[in-house]
Residue, then its C-alpha position, 0 to 999 in steps of 0.5 A: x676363099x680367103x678369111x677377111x677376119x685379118x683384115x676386120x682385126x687391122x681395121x678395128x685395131x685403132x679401137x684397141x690402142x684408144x681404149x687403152x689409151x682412154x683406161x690410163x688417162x681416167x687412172x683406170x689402172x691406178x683405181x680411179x672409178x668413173x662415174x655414170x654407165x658409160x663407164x663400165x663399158x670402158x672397163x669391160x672392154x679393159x676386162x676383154x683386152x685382160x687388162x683388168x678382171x672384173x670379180x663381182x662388182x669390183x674391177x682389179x688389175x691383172x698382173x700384167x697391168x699392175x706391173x706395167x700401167x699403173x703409174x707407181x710401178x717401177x716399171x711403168x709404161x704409163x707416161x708412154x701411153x700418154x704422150x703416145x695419147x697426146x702427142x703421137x696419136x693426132x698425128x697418126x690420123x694425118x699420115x695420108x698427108x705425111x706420105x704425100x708430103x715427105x713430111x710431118x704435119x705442118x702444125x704440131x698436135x699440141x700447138x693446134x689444140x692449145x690455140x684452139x682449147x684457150x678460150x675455154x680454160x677459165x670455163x673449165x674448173x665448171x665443166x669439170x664438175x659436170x663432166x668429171x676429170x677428163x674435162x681438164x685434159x688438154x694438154x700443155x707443152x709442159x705436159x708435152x715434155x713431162x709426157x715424153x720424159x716418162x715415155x722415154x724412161x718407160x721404154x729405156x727401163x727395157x732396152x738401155x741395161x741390153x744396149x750398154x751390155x752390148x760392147x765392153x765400156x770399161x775403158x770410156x770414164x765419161x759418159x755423156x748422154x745426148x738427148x738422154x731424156x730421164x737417164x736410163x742409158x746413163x744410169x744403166x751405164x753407170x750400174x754396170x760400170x759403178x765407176x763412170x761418170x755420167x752426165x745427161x744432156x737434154x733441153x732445159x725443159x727435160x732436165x727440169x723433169x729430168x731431175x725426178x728421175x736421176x736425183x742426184x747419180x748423174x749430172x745433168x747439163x741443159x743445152x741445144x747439142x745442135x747449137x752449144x758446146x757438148x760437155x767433155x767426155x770420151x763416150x757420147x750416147x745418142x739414144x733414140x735420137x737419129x732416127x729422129x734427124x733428117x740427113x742434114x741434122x744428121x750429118x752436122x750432129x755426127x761431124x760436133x761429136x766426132x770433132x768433140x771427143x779426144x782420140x779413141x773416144x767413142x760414141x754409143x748409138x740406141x736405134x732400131x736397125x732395119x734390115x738391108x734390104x730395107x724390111x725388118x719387124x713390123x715394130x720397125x717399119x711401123x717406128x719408121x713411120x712414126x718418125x715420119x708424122x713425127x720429126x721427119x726422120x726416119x729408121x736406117x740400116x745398119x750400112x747407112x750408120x756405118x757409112x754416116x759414121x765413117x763420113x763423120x770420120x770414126x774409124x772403128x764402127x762396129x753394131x750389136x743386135x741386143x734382142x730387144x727394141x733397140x739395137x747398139x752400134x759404137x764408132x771410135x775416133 
């Protein structure tokens, strides 16, 4: 008889991430203390996940979440946590409807709790005193955007110095990162190769959070790359961002680049790579899915890039499996 303890550990494994993600939203990690008995059970859950150690009375943070879930590391992984909270995880809980769609739910997770959540704002100041701190969490698109920057920032400390490591650089001047959110892939291009100019490119609103992140090593330039002019330079990095376009975003932004870069610049792409027969790890397939109740995008083989590419009109495409969560692809005008 097969042992159903597999399948309990699946069932149970969304008490898991909400527990974590609860711990970093009350600052659990960062010392914060609750007050009232329902607290200590989520901290002993935090113990049982060895998050946290419990010594005597007093709860301190294991190396692990000292180094990764409090909010001053270097290397945090907070800020991820929390737009994973905020902005990914209610619309996890509409995936049936995604499948059945093709599509991400109808009404982003922030929008709906906005509009609902408004009428009781100016009630809040009082319900915090009485509730405590998590009585003022609901969040805004502000926080929406200053969430992702961090999100993306936490995950790029682990994987741009491994994507930009993967191909020789030393010929492209210019960097220009696309979508390139807090920097990491333009500063890690720029570490490794110390005289590159780089420049991120993102949404106004991502810039301006942007700036906490780069002060002053690289430029940073707001626009729409599906609407305004890129900025000059002859290497465009796109991290993380085609597995977010459906095939026509896709196409239109592959064919601006192209037409933007002088002959034999290049273009860097950051995705995770499925394996061609369309499997791979499960950390893929379950990004593939995220796409899907996120944007409506999807992660791709290595093949479907390459032929994407060469539709666009680079003749040299070439990939790299880096080892860690994303892998490097480069394609030459």
């Amino acid at each position: 008889m097969n042992d159903p303890a597999r399948i309990l550990d699946l069932v149970d494994g969304f008490r898991v991430s909400k527990t974590l993600f609860a711990a970093v939203e009350l600052g659990l990690f960062d010392g914060a203390r609750p007050p009232g008995a329902a607290a200590s059970r989520l901290l002993d859950a935090c113990v049982s996940l060895e998050l946290l150690e419990k010594r005597g009375n007093e709860y301190v943070n294991t190396p692990l979440a000292e180094e990764y879930l409090r909010s001053s590391s270097p290397a945090t992984l907070a800020g991820h946590v929390r737009f994973t909270n905020r902005s990914l995880y209610p619309r996890w809980a509409r995936l049936e409807d995604a499948v059945l769609t093709g599509k991400p739910p109808a009404v982003p997770a922030w929008r709906a709790v906005a509009r609902g959540l408004a009428p009781l704002r100016r009630l809040l100041p009082r319900l915090a005193r009485r509730l405590g701190a998590a009585a003022t969490r609901f969040p805004d698109r502000a926080e929406i955007d200053a969430a992702f920057v961090a999100s993306m920032h936490g995950r790029g400390l682990v994987t741009s110095q491994h994507v930009v490591a993967a191909f020789d650089l030393a010929r492209f001047s210019r960097l220009v990162d696309l979508g390139g959110a807090s920097g990491h892939l333009a500063l890690a291009a720029r570490e490794r190769h110390p005289a590159m100019h780089v420049c991120v490119f993102d949404r106004p609103a991502v810039i301006a959070v942007a700036r906490e992140y780069v002060g002053a090593q690289a430029e940073l330039v707001a626009g729409d790359f599906f609407r305004d002019p890129l900025p000059p330079a002859d290497l465009y990095a796109l991290g993380k961002v085609l597995h977010g376009c459906g095939p026509r975003q896709l196409t239109e932004l592959l064919a601006r680049i192209h037409a933007a870069l002088p002959e034999g610049g290049g273009l860097l792409i950051a995705e995770r790579l499925l394996d061609e027969d369309g499997l791979g790890s499960r950390h893929v397939l379950l990004s593939s899915l995220n796409m899907l109740v996120a944007t409506g995008g999807r992660e791709r083989t290595w093949s479907e890039y390459r032929t994407l590419l060469a539709d666009a009109g680079f003749r040299d495409v070439d990939h790299e499996k880096t080892g860690v969560a994303l892998d490097a692809i480069l394609a030459v005008k």
